[in-house]
N, C-alpha and C positions, 0 to 999 in steps of 0.2 A: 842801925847796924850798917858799915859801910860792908862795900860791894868785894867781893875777894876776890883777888889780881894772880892770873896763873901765868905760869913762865911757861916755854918748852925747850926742854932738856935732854943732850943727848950722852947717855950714861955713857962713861968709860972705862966703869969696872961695875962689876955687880956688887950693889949695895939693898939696905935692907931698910924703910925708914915707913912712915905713920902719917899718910895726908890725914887722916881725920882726929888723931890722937888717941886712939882706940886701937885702931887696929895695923898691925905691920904686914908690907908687902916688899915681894922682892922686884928690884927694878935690874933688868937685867941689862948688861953691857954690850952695847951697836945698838941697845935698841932705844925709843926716842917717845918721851912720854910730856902729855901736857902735866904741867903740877900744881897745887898753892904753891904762893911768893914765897911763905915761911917755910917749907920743907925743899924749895928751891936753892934759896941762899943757903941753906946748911950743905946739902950736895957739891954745889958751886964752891963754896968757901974750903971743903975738905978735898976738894978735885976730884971728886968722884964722880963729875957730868962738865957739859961745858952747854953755854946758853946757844941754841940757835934760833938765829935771826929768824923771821918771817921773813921771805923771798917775795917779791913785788906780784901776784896775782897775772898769769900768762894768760893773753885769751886769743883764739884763733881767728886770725881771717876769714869771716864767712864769705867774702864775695859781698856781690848785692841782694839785695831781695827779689825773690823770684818775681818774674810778670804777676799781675791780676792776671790771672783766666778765667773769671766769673763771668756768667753767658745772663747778659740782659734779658729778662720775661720780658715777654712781649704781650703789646697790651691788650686789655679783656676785649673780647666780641662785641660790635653794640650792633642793638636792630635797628631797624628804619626810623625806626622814633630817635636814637640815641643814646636808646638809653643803654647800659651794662647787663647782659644777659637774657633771657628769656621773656618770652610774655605774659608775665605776674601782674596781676593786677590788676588797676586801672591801667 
């Protein structure tokens, strides 16, 4: 089964139509709905929506990335020996 292609549509009069072929809903006028192709082109075709474009994806200037300000651990204790920590053991 190929993949179903949705338009987005913005109504310019209130119409009444069936994405699933089942069921009817009312698509009301200024307002702006994604749809199947097939219930698109019928809108489109009778002028009751006009297609609108997808507009290019705006993003904001965030500046730079803030500083690292992560604080280096400092390193473990060693005893007389050298060794890391306490006197365990041998």
């Amino acid at each position: 089964m190929a993949p179903r292609s949705f338009m987005k549509l913005k109504m310019i009069r209130t119409s009444y139509g069936s994405p699933d072929g089942v069921q009817v809903e009312e698509y009301k006028k200024g307002e702006t709905y994604d749809m199947r192709e097939t219930l698109a082109v019928i809108f489109l075709k009778e002028g009751w929506a006009v297609k609108v474009e997808k507009s290019p994806r705006k993003t904001k200037d965030h500046g730079t990335a803030p500083e690292n300000k992560t604080v280096k651990a400092k390193a473990p204790a060693r005893n007389k020996s050298g060794r890391i920590g306490g006197s365990h053991g041998a």
